[in-house]
N, C-alpha and C positions, 0 to 999 in steps of 0.2 A: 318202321318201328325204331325208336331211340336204342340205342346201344352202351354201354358203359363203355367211355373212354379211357385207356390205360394210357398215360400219359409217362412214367417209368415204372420201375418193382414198388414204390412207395408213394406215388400218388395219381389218382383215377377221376374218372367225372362219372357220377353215377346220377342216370336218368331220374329227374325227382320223384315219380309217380312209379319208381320201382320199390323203394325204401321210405319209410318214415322219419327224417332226424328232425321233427316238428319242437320236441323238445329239448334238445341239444341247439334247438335256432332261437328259440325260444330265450336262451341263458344268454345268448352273443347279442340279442337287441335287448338287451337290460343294461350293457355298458351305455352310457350316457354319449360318452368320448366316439365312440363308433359309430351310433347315430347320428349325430353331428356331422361325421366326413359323407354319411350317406344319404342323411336328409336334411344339416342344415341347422338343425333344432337338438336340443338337448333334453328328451325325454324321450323314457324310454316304452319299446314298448308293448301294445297289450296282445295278451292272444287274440282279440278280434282283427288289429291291422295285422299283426306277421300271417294270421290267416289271408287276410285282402291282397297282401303285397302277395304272397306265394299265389292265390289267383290268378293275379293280373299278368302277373311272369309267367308261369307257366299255358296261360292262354296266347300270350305275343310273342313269345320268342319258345327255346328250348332250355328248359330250366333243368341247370343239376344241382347235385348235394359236392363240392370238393371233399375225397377222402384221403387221407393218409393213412399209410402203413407202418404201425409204432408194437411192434414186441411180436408179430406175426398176426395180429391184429388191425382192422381197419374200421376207421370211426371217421366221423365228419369234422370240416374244420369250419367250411362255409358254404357258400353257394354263388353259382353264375351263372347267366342268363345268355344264350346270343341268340340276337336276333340282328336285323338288316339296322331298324334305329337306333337301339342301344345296346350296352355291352355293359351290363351292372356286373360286376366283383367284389363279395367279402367274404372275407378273411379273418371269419369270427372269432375264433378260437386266436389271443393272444398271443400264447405260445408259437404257431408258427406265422405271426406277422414279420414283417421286412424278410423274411428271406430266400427272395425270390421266388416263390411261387406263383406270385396273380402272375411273372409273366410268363413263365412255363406254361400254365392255363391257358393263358390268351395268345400264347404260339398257337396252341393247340389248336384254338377256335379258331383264327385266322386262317390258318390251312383249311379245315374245315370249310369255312365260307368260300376258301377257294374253291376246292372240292364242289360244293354246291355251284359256282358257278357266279356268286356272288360279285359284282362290281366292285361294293362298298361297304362300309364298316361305318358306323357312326356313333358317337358317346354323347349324349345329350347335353351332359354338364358333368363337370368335373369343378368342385368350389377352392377356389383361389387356393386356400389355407390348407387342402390335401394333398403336402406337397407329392407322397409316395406313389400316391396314383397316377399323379400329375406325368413325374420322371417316366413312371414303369409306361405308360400309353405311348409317351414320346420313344422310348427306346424302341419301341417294336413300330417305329416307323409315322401315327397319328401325329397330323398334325392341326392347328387349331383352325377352324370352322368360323369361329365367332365370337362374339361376349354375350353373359346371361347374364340373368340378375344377379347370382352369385359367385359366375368363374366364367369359365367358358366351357362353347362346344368342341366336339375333336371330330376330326375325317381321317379313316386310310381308305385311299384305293389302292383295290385289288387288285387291278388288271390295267 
């Protein structure tokens, strides 16, 4: 059974299928700008796909909600997925983008996949013009894999 990961006193991964923030994900895929780093495309969008994408993630890999701790209070900021192929991270919630949390998370999950035993790490695509992500993958070690149609792929191994 999935467990909530306490990553410090202010921020946690909590198991998707323990909590609802459907609608707080809901508001982060209506920015246009952040769908773009994550799909490519500039539109945003509808409860039927953030319902399909949370599907799909939470079928292939292990899907959380990222929370933070603001006033003794914890609310969601965004959501992350690890699994063996991909490693999707956002960082919906504006407020706390660039500062440093996706790699705090993906310390997290890295260990994690060691933990599990795990070889390898892989990011399917990362598109050219994201540069944040881009840096934040390479510091924690990935390196690039490939070209895609839009950026490229990234590899860490584990072991």
């Amino acid at each position: 059974m999935k467990q909530t990961l306490q990553i410090d006193n202010a921020l946690r991964l909590v198991p998707y299928y323990k909590v609802n923030h459907c609608e707080e994900a809901f508001a982060w895929y209506q920015d246009v700008n952040l769908v773009y780093l994550v799909d490519g495309v500039k539109r945003p969008y509808s409860p039927a796909t953030l319902e399909a994408m949370y599907s799909y993630l939470d079928q292939h890999g292990e899907l959380f909600w990222i929370e933070v701790k603001d006033k003794g209070e914890w609310f969601p900021i965004g959501d992350v997925t690890l699994s063996q192929d991909n490693l999707p991270i956002v960082i919906g919630n504006s407020a706390y983008q660039h500062r440093g949390l996706g790699k705090k998370i993906l310390s997290t999950l890295i260990e994690l996949a060691r933990v599990k035993g795990w070889k390898e790490l892989k990011v399917k695509e990362i598109y050219t013009y994201n540069h944040a992500s881009r840096r934040c993958f390479k510091s924690l070690g990935f390196v690039e894999d490939g070209a895609t149609e839009k950026g490229t792929s990234f590899i860490l191994k584990l072991v």
